[in-house]
Backbone as JSON, one array per atom type, in Angstrom:
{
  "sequence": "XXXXXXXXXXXXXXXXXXXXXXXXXXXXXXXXXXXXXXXXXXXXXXXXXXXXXXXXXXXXXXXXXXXXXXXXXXXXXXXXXXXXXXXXXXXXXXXXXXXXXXXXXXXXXXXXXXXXXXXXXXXXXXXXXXXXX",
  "N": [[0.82, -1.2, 0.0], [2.15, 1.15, 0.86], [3.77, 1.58, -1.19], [2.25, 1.94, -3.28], [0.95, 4.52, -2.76], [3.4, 6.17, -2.45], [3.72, 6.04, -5.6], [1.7, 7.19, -6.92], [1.98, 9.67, -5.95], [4.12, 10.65, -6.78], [3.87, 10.16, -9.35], [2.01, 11.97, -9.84], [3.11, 14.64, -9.13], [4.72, 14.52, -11.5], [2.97, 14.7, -13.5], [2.4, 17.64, -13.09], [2.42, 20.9, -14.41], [5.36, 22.31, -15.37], [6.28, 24.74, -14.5], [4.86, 25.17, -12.34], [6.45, 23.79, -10.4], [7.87, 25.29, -9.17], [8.29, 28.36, -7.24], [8.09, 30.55, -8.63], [6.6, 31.38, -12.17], [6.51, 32.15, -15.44], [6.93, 35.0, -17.76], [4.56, 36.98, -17.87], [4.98, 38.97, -19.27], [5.18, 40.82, -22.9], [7.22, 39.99, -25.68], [7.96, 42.48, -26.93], [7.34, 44.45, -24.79], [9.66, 43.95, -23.0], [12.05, 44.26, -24.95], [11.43, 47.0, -25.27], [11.4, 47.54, -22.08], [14.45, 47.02, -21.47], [15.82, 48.17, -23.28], [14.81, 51.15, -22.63], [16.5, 50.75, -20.33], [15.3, 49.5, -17.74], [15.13, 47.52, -17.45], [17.11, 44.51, -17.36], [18.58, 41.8, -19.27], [19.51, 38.62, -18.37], [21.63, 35.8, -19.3], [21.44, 32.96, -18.41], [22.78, 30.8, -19.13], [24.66, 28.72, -19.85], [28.39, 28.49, -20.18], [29.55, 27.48, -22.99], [27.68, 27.95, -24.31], [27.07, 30.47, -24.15], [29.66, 32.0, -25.19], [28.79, 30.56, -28.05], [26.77, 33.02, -28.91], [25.01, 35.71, -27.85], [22.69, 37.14, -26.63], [22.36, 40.77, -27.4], [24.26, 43.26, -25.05], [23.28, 41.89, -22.87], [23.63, 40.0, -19.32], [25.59, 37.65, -18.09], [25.38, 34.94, -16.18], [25.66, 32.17, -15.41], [23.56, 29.4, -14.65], [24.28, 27.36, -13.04], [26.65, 28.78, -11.67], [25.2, 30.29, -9.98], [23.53, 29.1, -8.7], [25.66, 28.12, -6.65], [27.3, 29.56, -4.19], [26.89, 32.39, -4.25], [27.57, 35.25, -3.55], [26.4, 38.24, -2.36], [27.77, 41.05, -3.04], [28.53, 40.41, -5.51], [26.6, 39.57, -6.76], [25.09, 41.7, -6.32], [26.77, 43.59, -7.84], [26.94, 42.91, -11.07], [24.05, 42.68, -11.44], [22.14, 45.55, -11.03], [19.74, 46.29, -8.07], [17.38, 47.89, -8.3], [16.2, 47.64, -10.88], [14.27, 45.62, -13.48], [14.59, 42.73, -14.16], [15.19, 40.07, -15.98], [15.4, 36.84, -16.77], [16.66, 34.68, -19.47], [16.97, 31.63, -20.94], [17.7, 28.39, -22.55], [15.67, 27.2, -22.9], [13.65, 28.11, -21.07], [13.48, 26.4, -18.65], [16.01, 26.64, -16.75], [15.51, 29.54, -16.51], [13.8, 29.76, -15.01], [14.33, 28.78, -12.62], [16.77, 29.6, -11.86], [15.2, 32.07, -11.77], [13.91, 31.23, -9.22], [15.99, 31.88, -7.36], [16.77, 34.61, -7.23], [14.56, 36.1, -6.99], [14.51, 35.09, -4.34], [16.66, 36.36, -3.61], [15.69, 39.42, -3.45], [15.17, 40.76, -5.65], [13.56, 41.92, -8.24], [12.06, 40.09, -10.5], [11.77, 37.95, -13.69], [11.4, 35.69, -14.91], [11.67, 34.27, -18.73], [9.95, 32.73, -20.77], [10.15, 32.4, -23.34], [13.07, 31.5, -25.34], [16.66, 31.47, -25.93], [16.91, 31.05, -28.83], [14.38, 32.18, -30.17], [14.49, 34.48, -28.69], [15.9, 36.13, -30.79], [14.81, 35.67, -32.98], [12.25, 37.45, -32.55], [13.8, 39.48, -32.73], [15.88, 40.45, -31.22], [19.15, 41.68, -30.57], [22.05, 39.66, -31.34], [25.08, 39.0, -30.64], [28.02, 37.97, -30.68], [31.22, 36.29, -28.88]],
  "CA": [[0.0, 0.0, 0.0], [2.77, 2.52, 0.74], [4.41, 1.44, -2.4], [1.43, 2.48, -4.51], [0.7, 5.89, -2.46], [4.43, 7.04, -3.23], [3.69, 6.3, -7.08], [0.4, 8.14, -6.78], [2.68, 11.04, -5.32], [5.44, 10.55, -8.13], [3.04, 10.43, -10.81], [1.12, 13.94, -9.7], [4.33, 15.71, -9.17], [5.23, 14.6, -13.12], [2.17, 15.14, -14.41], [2.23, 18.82, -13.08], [3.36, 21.8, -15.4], [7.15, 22.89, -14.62], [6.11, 25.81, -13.7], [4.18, 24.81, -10.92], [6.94, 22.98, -9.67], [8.84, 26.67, -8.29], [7.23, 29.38, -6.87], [7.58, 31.65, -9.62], [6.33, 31.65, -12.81], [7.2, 32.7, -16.37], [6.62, 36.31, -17.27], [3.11, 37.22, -18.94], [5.44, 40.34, -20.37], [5.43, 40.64, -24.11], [8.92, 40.13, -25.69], [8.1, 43.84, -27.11], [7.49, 45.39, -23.32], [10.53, 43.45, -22.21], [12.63, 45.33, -25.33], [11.19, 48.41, -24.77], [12.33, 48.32, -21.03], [15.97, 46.69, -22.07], [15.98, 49.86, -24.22], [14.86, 52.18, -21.69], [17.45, 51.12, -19.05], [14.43, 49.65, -16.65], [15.55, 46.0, -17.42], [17.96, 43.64, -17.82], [18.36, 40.71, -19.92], [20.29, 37.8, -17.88], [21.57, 34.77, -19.45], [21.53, 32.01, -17.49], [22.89, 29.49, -19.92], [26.53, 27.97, -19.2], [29.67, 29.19, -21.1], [29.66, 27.31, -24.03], [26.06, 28.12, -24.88], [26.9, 31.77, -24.44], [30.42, 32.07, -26.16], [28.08, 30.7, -29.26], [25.74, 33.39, -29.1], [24.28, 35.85, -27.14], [21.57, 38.81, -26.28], [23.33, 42.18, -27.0], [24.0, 43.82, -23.87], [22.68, 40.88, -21.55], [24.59, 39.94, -19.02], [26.29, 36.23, -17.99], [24.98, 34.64, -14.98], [25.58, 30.52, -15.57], [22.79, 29.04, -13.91], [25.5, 26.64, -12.44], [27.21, 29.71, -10.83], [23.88, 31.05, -9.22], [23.43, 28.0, -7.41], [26.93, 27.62, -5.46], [27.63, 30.61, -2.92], [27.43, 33.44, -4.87], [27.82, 36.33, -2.78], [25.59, 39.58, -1.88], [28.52, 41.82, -3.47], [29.09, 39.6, -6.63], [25.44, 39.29, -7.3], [24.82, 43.28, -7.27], [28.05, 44.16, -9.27], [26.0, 42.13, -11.86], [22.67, 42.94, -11.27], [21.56, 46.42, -9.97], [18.74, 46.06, -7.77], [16.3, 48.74, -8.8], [15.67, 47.47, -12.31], [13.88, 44.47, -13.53], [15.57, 40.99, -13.95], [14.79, 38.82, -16.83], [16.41, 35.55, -17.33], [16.4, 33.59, -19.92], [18.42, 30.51, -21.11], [17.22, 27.64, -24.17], [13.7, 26.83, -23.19], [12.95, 28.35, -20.05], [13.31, 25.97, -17.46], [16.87, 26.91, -16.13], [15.34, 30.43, -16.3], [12.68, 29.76, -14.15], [15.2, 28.06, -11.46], [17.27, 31.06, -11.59], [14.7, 33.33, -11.08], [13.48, 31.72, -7.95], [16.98, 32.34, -6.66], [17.02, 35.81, -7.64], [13.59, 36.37, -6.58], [15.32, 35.0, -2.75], [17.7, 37.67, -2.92], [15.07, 40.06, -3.46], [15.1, 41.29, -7.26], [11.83, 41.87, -9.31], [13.0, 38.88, -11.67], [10.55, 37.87, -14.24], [12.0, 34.73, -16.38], [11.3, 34.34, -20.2], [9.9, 31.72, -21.4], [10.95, 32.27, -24.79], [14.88, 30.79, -25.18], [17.32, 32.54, -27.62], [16.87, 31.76, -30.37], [13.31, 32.86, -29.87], [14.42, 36.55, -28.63], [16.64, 36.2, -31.48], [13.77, 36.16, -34.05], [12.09, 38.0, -32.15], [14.39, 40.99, -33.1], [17.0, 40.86, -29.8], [20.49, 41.48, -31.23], [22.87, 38.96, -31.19], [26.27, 39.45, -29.87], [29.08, 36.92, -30.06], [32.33, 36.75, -28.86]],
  "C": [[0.87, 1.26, 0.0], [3.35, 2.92, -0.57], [3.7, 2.15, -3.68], [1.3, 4.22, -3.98], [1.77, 6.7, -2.89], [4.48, 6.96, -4.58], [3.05, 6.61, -7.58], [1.01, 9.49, -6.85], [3.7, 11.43, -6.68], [4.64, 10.82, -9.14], [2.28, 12.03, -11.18], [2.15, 14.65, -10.16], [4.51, 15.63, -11.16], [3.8, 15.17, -13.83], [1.6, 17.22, -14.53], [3.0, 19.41, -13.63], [5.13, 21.95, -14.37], [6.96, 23.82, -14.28], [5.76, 26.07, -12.42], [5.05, 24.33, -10.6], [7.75, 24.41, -8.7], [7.7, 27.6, -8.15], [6.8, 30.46, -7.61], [7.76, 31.16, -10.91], [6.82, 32.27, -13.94], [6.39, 33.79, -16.84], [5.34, 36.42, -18.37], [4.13, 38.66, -19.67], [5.49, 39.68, -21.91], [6.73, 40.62, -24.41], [8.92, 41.47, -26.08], [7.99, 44.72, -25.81], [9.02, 44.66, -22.89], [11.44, 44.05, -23.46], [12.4, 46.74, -24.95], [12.21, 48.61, -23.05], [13.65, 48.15, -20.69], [16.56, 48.01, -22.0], [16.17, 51.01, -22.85], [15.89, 51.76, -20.36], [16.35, 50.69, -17.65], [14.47, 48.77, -16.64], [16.7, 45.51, -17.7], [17.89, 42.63, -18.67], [19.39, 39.94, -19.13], [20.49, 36.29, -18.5], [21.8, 34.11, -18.84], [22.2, 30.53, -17.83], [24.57, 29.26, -19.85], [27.5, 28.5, -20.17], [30.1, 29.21, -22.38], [28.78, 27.82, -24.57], [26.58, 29.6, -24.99], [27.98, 32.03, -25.05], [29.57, 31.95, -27.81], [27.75, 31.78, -29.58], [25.24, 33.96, -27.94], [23.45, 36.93, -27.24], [22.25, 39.71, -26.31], [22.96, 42.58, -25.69], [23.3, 42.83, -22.46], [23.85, 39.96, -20.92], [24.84, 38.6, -18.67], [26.14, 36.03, -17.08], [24.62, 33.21, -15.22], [24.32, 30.11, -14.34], [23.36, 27.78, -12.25], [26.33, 27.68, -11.49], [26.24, 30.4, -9.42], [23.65, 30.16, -8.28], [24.28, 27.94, -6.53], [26.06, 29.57, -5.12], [27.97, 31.42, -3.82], [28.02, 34.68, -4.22], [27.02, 37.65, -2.86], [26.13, 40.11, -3.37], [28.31, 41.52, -5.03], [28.19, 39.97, -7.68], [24.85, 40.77, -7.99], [26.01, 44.06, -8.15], [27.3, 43.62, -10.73], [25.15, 42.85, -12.3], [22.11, 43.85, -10.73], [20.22, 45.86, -9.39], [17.59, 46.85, -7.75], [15.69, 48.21, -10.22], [15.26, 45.57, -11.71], [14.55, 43.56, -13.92], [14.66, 40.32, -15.08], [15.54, 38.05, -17.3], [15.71, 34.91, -18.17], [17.46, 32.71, -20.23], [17.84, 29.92, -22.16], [15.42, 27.66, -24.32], [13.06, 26.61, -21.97], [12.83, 27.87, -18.86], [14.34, 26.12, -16.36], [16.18, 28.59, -15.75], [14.31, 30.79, -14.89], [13.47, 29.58, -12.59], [15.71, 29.22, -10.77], [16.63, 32.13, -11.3], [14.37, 33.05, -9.68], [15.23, 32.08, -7.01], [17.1, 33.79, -6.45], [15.91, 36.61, -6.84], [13.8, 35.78, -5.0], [15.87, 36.4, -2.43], [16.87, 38.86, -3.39], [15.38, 40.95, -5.03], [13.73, 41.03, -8.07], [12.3, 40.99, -10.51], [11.32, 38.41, -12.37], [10.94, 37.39, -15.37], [10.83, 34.39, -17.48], [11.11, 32.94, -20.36], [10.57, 31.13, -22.61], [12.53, 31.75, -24.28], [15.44, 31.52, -26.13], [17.47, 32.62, -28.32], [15.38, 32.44, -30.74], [13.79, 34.33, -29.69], [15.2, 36.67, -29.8], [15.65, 36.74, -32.85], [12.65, 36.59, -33.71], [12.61, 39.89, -32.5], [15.17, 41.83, -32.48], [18.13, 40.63, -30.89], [20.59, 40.76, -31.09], [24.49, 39.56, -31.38], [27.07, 37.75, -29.66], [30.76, 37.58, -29.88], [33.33, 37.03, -29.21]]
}
């Protein structure tokens, strides 16, 4: 009997969206309000996607934040040299689900974070620069 209740439990958890699995959510912003406030200096763009992925290819002007780095001990200091904390926070990475991770971290250390679903090559055709190294 316990055997079946934990594969009752296992099975829910999978069958629920990924989103639901963290506390926050991917951003109802349009990718055009989320240029616009790029533009205006009232957002960020954060990639969240690991070294190789971003050497390829990245978001003009968005900044490098491995999702792998965010997890260890980042540091207070580290995090706002980075990331001012008055502006908005949008991570993205391929297809949203590292973004989501990363935001609830971000959204810990208190930042209005508000991950993209879209992935990059999405903001890409979309009409986000691209920027390699």
């Amino acid at each position: 009997m316990l055997k079946f209740g934990m594969m009752a439990i296992l099975l829910a958890t999978a069958l629920v969206a990924p989103s639901r699995l963290y506390a926050i959510e991917h951003t109802k912003d349009s990718l055009e309000t989320v240029k616009e406030r790029v533009s205006a200096k009232k957002a960020i763009l954060v990639d969240v996607r690991d070294i190789v992925e971003w050497e390829k290819g990245h978001v003009k002007n968005a900044e490098h934040l491995p999702f792998r780095e965010l997890q260890e001990t980042l540091g207070e200091a580290k995090l706002r040299k980075k990331i001012p904390k008055d502006t908005i926070v949008y991570t993205y990475c391929v297809v949203g689900m590292r973004s989501l991770k990363a935001g609830a971290i971000l959204e810990k250390a208190g930042y209005d974070v508000r991950p993209l679903k879209p992935g990059y090559e999405e903001l890409l055709k979309a009409g986000f620069e691209n920027e390699k190294k």
